[in-house]
C-alpha positions in Angstrom: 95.6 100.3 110.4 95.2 100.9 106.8 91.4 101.4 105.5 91.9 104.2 103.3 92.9 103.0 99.7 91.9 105.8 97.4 94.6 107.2 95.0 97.0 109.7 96.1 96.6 113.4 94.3 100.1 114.6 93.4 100.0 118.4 93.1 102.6 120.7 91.6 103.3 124.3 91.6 104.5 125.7 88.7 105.7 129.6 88.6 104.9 131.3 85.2 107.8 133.1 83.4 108.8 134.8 80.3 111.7 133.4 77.5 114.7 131.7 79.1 113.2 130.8 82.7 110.3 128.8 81.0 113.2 127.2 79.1 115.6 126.3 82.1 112.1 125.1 84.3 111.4 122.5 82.2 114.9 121.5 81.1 114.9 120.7 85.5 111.5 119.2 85.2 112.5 116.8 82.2 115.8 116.2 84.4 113.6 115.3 87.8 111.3 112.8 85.7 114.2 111.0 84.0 116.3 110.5 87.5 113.2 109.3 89.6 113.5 111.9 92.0 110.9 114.5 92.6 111.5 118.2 94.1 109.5 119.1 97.2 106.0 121.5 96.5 108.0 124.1 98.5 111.3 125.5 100.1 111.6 124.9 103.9 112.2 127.5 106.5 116.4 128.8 106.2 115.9 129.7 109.6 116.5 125.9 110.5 119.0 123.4 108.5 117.7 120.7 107.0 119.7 117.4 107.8 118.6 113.6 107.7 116.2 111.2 106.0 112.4 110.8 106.3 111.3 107.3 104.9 107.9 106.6 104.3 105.6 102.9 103.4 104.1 103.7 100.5 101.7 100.4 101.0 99.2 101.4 98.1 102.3 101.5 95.5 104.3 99.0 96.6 107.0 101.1 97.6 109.7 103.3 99.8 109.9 107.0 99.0 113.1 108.6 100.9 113.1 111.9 101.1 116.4 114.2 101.8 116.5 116.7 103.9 119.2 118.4 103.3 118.3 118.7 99.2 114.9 118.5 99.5 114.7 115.1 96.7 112.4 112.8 97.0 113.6 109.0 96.0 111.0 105.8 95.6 112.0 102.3 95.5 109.3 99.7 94.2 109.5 97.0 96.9 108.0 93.1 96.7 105.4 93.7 99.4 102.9 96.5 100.2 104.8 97.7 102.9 103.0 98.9 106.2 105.8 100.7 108.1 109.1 101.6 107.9 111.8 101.6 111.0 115.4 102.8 111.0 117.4 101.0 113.1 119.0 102.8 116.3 122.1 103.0 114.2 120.9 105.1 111.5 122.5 102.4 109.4 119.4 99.9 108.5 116.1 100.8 107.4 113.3 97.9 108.1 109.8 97.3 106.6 107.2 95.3 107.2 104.4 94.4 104.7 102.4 91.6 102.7 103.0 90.3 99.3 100.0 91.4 96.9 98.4 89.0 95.5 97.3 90.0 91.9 94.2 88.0 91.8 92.7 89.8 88.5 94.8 89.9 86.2 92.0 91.7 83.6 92.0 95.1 86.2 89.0 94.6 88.4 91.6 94.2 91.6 94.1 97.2 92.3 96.0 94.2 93.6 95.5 95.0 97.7 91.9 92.8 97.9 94.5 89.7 98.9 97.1 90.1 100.5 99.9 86.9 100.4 102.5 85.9 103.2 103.8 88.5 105.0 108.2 89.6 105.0 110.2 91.9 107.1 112.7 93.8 104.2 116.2 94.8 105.7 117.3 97.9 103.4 121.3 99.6 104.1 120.2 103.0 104.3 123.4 104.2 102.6 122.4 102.0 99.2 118.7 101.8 99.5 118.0 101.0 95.6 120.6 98.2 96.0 117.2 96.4 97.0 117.2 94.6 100.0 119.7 92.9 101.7 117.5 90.2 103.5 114.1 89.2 103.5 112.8 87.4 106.7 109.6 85.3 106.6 106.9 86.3 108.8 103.4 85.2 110.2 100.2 86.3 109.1 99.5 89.9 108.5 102.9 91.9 109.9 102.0 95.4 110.8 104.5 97.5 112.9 108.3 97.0 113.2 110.9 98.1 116.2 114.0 97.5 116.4 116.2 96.9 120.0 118.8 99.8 121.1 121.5 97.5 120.1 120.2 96.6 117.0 120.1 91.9 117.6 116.3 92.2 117.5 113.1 93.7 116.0 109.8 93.2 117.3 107.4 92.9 114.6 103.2 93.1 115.7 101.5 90.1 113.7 98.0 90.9 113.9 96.5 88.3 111.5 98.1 85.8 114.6 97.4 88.0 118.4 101.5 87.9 118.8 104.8 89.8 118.4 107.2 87.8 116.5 111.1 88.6 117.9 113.3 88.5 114.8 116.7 87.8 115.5 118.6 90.2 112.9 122.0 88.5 113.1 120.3 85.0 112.2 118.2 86.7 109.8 115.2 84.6 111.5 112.3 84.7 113.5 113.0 83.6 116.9 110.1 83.3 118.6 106.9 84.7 119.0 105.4 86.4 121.9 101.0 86.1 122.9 99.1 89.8 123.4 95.9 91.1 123.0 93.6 91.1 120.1 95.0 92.0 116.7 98.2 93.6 117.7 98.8 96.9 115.9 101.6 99.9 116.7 103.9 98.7 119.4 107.3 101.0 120.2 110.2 100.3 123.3 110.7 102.5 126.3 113.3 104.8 126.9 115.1 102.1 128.7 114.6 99.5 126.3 113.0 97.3 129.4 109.6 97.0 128.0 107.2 97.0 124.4 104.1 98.7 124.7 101.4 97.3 122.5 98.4 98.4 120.8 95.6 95.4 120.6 93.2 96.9 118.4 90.3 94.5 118.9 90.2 94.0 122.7 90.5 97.8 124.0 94.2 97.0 125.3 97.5 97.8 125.4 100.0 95.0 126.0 103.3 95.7 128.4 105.9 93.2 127.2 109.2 92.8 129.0 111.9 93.2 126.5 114.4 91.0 128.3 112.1 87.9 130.0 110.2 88.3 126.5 106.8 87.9 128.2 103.5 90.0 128.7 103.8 91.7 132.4 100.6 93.4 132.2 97.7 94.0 129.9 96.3 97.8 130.6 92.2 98.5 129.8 92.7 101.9 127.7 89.6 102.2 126.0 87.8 101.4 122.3 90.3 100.6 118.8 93.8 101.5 120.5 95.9 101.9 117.4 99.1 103.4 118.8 101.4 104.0 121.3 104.4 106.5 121.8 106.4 107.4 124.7 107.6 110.5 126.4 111.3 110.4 126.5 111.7 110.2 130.4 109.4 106.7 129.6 107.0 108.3 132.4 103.6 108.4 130.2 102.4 106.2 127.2 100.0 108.0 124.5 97.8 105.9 122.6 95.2 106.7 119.7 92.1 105.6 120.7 90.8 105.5 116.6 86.9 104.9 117.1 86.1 106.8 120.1 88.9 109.9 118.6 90.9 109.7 121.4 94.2 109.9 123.3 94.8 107.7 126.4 97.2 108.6 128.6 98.9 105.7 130.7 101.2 106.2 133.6 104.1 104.0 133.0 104.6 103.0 136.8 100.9 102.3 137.5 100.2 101.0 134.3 97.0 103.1 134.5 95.1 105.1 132.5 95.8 108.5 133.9 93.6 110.4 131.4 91.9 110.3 128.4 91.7 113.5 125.8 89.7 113.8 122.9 91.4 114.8 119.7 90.8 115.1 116.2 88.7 112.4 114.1 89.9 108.3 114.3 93.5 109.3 115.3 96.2 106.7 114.3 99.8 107.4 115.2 101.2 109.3 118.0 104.8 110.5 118.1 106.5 112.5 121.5 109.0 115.2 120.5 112.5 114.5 122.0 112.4 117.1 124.3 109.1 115.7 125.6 107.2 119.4 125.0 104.8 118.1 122.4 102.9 114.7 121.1 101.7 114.8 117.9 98.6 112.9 116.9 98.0 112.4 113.2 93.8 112.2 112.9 92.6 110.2 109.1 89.2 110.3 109.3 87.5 107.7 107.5 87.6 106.2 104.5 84.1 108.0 103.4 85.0 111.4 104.9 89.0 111.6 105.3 90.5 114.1 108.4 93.3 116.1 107.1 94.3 116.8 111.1 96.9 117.2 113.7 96.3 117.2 117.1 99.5 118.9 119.0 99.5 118.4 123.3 101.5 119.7 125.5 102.7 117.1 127.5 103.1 119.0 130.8 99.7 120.0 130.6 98.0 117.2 128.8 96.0 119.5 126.8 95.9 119.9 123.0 97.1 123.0 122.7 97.0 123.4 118.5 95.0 121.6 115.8 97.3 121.8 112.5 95.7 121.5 109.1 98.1 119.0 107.0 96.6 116.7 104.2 93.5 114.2 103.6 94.3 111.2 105.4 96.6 112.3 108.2 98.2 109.0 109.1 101.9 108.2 110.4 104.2 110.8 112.3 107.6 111.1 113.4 109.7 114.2 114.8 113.3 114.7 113.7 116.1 114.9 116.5 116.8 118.1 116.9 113.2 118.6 117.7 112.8 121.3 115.1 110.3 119.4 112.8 107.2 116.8 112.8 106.5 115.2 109.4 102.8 113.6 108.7 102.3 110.9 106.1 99.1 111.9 104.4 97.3 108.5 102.8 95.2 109.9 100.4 97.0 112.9 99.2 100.1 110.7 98.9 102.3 113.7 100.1 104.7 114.4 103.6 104.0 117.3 105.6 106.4 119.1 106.8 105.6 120.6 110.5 107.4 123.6 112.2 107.3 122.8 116.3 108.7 126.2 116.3 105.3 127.8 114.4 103.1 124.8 114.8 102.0 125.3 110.9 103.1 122.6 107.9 105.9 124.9 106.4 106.1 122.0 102.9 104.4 119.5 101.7 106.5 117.0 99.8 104.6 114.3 97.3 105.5 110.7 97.9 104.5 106.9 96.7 101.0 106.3 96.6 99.1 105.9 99.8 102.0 106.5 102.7 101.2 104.9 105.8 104.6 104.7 108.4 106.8 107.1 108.2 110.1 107.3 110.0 113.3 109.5 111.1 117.2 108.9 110.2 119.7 111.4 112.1 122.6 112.6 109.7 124.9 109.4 109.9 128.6 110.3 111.1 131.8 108.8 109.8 
């Protein structure tokens, strides 16, 4: 849930040199600015390759930053809506995001434009060609705020949670099919492992709706505890962690009971959770509040269930995701309007990479292969 709006602060890091090196750094500098794309604060760790994409809703700028890996450039796309969250399809192929259309109510400057929000649209983005613009826009209901997308890529689930439902969007119609009742104002939802059930977030009713994936149904609405914001799986599907924002909390739900199994406490108003794919480590990104932003990470060990390390990334630790060769967690940061860059190896932010303005989701993309 986005309640932090207060401007992003870009930082740079400039290195101070005689003759010919000031020369050549601001000939790159001028060359950066004039291309759109921005270098990262710092160089990564050798010790590991950098491959892939990291994609990131900038929803306070109206816009998608992509960041590469493997150059370490930093892209953004001005988008149509105020985008929420960002998904890449299982494919790698297609990146979707959900959002509202701002409504620019003053025109004179006494709205930044967010006070009213207008209808809300799933964007459909070919990851190859992403300042192409998108290649469909899909109506949706009121208030859209998470996006997942099935393993073989006919559907996305998309929380609305201006309307207590999950709208099924049928990505070969381009349409949405139908929509699906949960709990109070649906939030973070993601699929299991086995792509048999959608575990959702109800922010307003202390609950986490099970919906089955194939009979597209609720089976089960589990009690987890106050503001549930998101949910993330282990990859053997046996546990669900969910951010419990208000009470700064993790609730941890055994997947065949559909119990709470335990409850942790973590850093301050967590909001996303995100498993690495070896199932060692969740990460939990902590924001704070809007008065007194967290600039947190809250690292368990999932055999345990303990939180073994507290990382320091940036004000407004929002959205997480882990890339697939386990090696690295990246945290959207909301008010510093920067990505950083997590070692799982070291457990410390080894980069911090400015974005668009106010980065809420944040998502993965595997190196695509020919």
């Amino acid at each position: 849930m986005t309640t932090l709006r207060t401007p992003g602060t870009y930082l740079a890091q400039v290195d101070h040199a005689a003759g010919s090196a000031i020369s050549a750094l601001l000939a790159t500098f001028a060359m950066a600015i004039a291309t759109t794309v921005t270098p990262s604060l710092a160089m990564a760790d050798n010790a590991t390759p950098n491959r892939g994409m990291v994609y990131t809703a900038d929803e306070n700028g109206d816009s998608i930053s992509a960041i590469d890996l493997a150059t370490g450039q930093v892209k953004t796309i001005p988008v149509e809506i105020s985008p929420h969250n960002v998904q890449v399809s299982p494919d790698g192929k297609r990146l979707l995001a959900v959002g509202s259309q701002p409504m620019n109510m003053d025109m004179s400057g006494g709205s930044d434009g967010h006070d009213e929000m207008g209808g809300g649209e799933l964007l459909i983005f070919d990851t190859a060609d992403l300042s192409a613009g998108p290649t469909s826009a899909i109506a949706l209901g009121e208030h859209p705020a998470h996006v997942v997308v099935d393993g073989d890529g006919k559907h996305a689930f998309v929380s609305l949670s201006g309307e207590n439902a999950v709208a099924v969007v049928d990505l070969q119609e381009r349409k949405v099919s139908r929509t699906i009742p949960t709990g109070a104002f649906p939030h973070g939802l993601r699929i299991s492992p086995d792509g048999r059930e959608i575990y959702v977030a109800n922010v307003k009713d202390r609950s986490v709706s099970v919906l089955d994936a194939a009979t597209l149904v609720e089976r089960a609405r589990i009690e987890v505890g106050t503001t549930p914001v998101q949910v993330g799986f282990l990859p053997d599907g046996k546990k669900v962690y969910v951010s419990l924002r208000d009470a700064s909390s993790v609730a941890v739900v055994d997947t065949r009971t559909h119990a709470v199994a335990a409850t942790l406490k973590v850093g301050r108003n967590p909001i996303q959770v995100h498993a690495t794919p070896d199932g060692r480590f969740v990460f939990v990104a902590n924001q704070g509040t809007e008065e007194n932003p967290d600039d947190t990470v809250s690292v368990i060990d999932a055999r345990s269930d303990k939180v073994v390390a507290t990382i320091r990334t940036g004000r407004g630790a929002h959205g997480v995701t882990v890339s697939g060769d386990n090696a690295f967690a990246f945290v959207s940061n909301i008010v510093d309007g920067t990505v950083s860059k997590i070692s799982t190896d070291t457990l410390s932010v080894i980069e911090t990479i400015p974005v668009g303005k106010g980065p809420n989701g944040i998502t993965f993309q595997s190196p695509l292969t020919k």
